[in-house]
Structures are given as C-alpha cells and as structure tokens.
N, C-alpha and C positions, 0 to 999 in steps of 0.2 A: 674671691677676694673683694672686699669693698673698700673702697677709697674716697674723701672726699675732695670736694673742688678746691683745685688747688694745691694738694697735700701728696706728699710721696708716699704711695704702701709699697712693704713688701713681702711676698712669702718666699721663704725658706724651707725646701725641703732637702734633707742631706743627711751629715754626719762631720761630726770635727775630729779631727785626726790627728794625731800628733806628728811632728816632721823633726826629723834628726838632721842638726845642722853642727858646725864646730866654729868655735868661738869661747871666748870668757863671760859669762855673763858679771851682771853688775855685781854682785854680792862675790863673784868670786876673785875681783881685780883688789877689793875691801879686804878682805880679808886675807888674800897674802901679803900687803902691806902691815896688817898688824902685826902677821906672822914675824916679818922682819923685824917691825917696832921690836918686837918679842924679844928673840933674840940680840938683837944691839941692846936691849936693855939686861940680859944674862951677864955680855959680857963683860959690859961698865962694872956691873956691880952692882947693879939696884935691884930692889926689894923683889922678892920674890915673887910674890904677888903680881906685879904689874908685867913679871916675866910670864906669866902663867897664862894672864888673862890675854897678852899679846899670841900667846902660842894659839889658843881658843879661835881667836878672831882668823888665825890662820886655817883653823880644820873648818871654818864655815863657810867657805868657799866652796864652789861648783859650778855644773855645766847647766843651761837654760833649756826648757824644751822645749819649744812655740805648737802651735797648734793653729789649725788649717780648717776652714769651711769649705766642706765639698758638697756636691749634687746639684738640685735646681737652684738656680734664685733671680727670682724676678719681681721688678721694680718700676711702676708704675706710678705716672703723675696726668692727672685729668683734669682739663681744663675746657668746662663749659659755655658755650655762648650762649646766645638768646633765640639762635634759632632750632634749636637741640643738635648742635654739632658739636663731637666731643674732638678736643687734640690730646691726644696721649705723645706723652713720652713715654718709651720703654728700653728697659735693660734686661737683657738676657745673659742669663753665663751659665753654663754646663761644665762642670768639672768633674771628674773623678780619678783616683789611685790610680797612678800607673803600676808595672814590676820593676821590683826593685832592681837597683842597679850597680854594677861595683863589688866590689870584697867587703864595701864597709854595710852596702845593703842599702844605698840611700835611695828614697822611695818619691820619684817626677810626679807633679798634681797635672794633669792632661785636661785644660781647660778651654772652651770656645765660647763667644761673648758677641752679642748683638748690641746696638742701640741705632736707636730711630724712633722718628715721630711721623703719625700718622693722622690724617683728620677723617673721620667716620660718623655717621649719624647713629641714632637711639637703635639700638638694636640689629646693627649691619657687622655682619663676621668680617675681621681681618684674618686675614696670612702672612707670619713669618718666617721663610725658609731661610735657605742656604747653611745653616750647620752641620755642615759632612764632616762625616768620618769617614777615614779607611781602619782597620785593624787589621794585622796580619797577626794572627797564633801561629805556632808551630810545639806541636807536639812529638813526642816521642816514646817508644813502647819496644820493651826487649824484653827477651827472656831473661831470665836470672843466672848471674853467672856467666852465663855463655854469652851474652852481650857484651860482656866487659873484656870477651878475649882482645887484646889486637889484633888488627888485621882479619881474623877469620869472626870476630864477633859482630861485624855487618851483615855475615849472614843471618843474624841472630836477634836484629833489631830493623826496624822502620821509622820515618820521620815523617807527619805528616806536618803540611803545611795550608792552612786556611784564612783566607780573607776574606773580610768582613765587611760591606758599607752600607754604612748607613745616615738616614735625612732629615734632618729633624724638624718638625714644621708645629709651630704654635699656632693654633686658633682662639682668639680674642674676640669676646661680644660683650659692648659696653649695655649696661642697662642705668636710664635715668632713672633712679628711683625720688622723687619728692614726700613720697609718705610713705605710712604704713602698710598703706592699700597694694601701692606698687611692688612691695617687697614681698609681699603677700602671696601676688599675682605671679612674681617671679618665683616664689617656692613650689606654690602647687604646679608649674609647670614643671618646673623639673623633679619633680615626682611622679608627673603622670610620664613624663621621658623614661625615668627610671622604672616604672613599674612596666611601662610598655617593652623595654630592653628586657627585664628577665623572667617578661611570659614569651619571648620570641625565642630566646638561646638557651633560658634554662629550666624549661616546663616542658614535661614531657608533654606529646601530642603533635600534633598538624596544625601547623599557623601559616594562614593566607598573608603573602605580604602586599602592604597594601602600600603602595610609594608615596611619598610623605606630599604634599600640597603647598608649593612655592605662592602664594599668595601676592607676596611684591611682583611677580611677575604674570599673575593671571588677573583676571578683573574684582579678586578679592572675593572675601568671605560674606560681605553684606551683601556685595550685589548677586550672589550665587543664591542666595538666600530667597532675595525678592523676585528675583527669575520663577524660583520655584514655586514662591507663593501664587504668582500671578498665569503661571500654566494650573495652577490648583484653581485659583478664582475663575480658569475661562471654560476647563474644565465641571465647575460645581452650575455656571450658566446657560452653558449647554445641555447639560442634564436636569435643572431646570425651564427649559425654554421646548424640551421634550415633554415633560409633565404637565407644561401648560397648554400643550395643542391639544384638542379635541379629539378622539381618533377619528376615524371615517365613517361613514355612515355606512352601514350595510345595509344593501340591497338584494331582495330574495330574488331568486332567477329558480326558473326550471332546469333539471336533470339537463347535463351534457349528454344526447345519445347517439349513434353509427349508425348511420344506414347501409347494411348492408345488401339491401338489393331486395327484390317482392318476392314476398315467403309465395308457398305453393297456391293458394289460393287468392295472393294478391290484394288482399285487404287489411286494412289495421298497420299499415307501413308507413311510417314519416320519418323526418330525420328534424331536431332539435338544435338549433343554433347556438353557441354561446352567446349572444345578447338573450336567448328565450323565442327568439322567431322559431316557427312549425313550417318547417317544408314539406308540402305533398311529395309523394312521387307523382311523375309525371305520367299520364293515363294512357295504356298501353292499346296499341293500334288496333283498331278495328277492322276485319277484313271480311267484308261483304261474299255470301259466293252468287255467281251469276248460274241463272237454272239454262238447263239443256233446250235447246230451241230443235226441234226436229223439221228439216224442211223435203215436203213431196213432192217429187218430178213424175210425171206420169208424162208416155208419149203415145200419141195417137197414129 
C-alpha cells in the first residue's frame, strides 16, 4: 500500500454481504400512505384515476436490505519528519460471517479492531498483536435413520466438539520513497524476496539454507566488504614481498658419506662432514715385537 504524507490510505480486502434486518424502509412508509390517500379517495367519490394512482403508490412499498463490509481493512495515515521518522496512525478491523442464528436465520458480523499510533524509522518492522480469537465448532455425524431413533438413536450418532485459537499479528515496514529510484529499489527487492521463497519451497531439489543477514545489528555490509578487501590487499603483499626476495645462494658442498669403520685392508677410509670437511680415520696402532734375548750360565 502506499500512502502519502499526511494522507489516509486504505486497503480493503473482503466481501459485502447482505444483512437481513426488520423495519420499514423509506419508500415503504410512502407508499402505504398513498395507499390510504387511495382509498379515502374511492370512498368520497373522487375520480377514478387518482383512486388508482393512490392504490399504485401503496403496492410500492417494501423492505430495505443493507449490506455489510467484511474481511481486512486497514487504514493508515503517515506522517513524516525531518529526521526520517515516520508516525503512523493505524486501524485495524477483522470481521467476518458468523452462523446464523434463530428461526428467522439472522446472520452476527464477528468483528475485532485495533487502533494505535506508533513512531518507527525508514525501513524498521512494527508489530501488532493481540487479536484472538477462540472458536468452538461442534459437529455432528449419525447414521441415517437410526440416529433419529429416540433414545436408542445416540447409539447411532456422535458429536464432536473443537476449539480453535488463534493470534493475529500485523507486520508493518514503512518505506521512504522520494523518487523513482527508491520505488525502484523497493521492487527489485522484493522480487528477489519473491524469487528466493519459491526456489526454496517450491523447486524441486536440495537447497542450503542460508540465514538471512541482520545488518542493523552487525557492523554492516560496507564495512564487511572493506575487511575483505583489505585481507585481499595484505594478502596480494605478501605474496609480493616473496617474489621480490632473492632466493639463496646455493652453495656446492661434497657428498654426505658414513664411515663405517676400516675396510680389510685399511686404506681409502674417510668419513665426510656436512660442512665438506674430510676426516681421516685415525691411524691404527703399531705394535713393535721385541726379538728373543737368549742368556748362558755356564758353572765351573
């Protein structure tokens, strides 16, 4: 619905009914007075005619039938400030047909009705509750015939009985629109609302749900935005600031080798350092043999 500053809209969604009331309506208080005219004029005497025409005015009489608006109807008046705060007044009314009632059949309008004013910025959801209803139905269901025995036709039938309540809550979201741009804006959003509702419930397949993004309540959409620029920019730095280093100088070095200990013949054995140093083994012991010394005793 759109309304302007200052101005009462309203929508109306329903049905107009007619309502059976008892009374004379205007035309029919008219016309049995001419009736009479009529007749007092038979009886004086007078001309024929003006008896006839009075009789006429008597058959034109009847009963009135009024008629009745039911369903939604709500009524809205917006009033703007300068800081985009809107004050609405609102009216609410809910009505619908009750059953009928009575031998004559006459049919209750079952109506509930808000009003209040509320002050809300550009784009901030109101809530209007408190419209309950209870409804109790009760139904009934019998066999044929045999329900309608007395007494033994209870066997033969059941009554159920059901209550019903329910709450009725209005959500209200004011939008400023100034121009065309804005109304614009407000379309395609709720288009893409609309297309997003029925690829989720009425497209077949498997859809992730993804919970929707309060914005007024988080640090916002721009600033989420330049966050992620700015891990991208420290990011693309880094990865520059590696292309700009030099790599390392490689330096040739000798074979890593084990020394496992002096092959059989003991030569050609060294062991290799990771820096490239050559370690000898170390030169296995020498052992001298001492010669046989024979010493002569001779006795005289």
């Amino acid at each position: 619905i759109i309304a302007m500053d200052n101005v009462q809209a309203e929508i109306n969604i329903g049905q107009n009914v007619p309502l059976q009331t008892s009374g004379i309506a205007p035309g029919a208080l008219g016309g049995g007075l001419g009736g009479l005219a009529g007749l007092a004029g038979l009886a004086g005497g007078s001309s024929g005619a003006s008896g006839l025409a009075g009789l006429a005015g008597g058959v034109g009489g009847g009963f009135g039938v009024p008629r009745q608006d039911v369903g939604t109807i709500i009524r809205i008046t917006p009033h703007i400030n300068e800081h985009d705060e809107i004050r609405m007044e609102l009216e609410e009314e809910i009505s619908d047909v009750g059953a009928a009632q009575g031998d004559l059949g006459v049919v209750p309008i079952n109506r509930r009705t808000a009003k209040t004013e509320v002050m809300v910025r550009d784009q901030q959801t109101v809530v209007i509750g408190g419209l309950m209803r209870d409804t109790v139905t009760t139904s009934e269901s019998k066999i044929p015939i045999l329900g309608d025995i007395p007494l033994l036709g209870a066997l033969f039938r059941s009554t159920t009985r059901q209550t019903t309540k329910s709450n009725l809550l209005l959500f209200l979201t004011p939008y400023i629109i100034r121009d065309m741009s804005d109304l614009r804006a407000i379309y395609e959003r709720k288009m893409r609302e609309r297309q997003e509702f029925l690829d989720r419930y009425f497209v077949f397949g498997d859809h992730d749900y993804e919970p929707p993004v309060d914005y007024s309540r988080t640090r916002g959409l721009v600033a989420e935005i330049i966050g992620e620029l700015r891990e991208l920019d420290e990011e693309m730095a880094l990865e520059a600031a590696l292309q700009a280093e030099p790599p390392p100088e490689h330096v040739a070095r000798a074979p890593i080798g084990i020394y496992d200990g002096p092959s059989e013949d003991g030569e050609g054995d060294v062991v290799i350092t990771p820096e490239g140093d050559v370690i000898e083994p170390p030169p296995e012991p020498q052992i001298s043999e001492t010669p046989n010394v024979t010493v002569e005793t001779s006795e005289e």
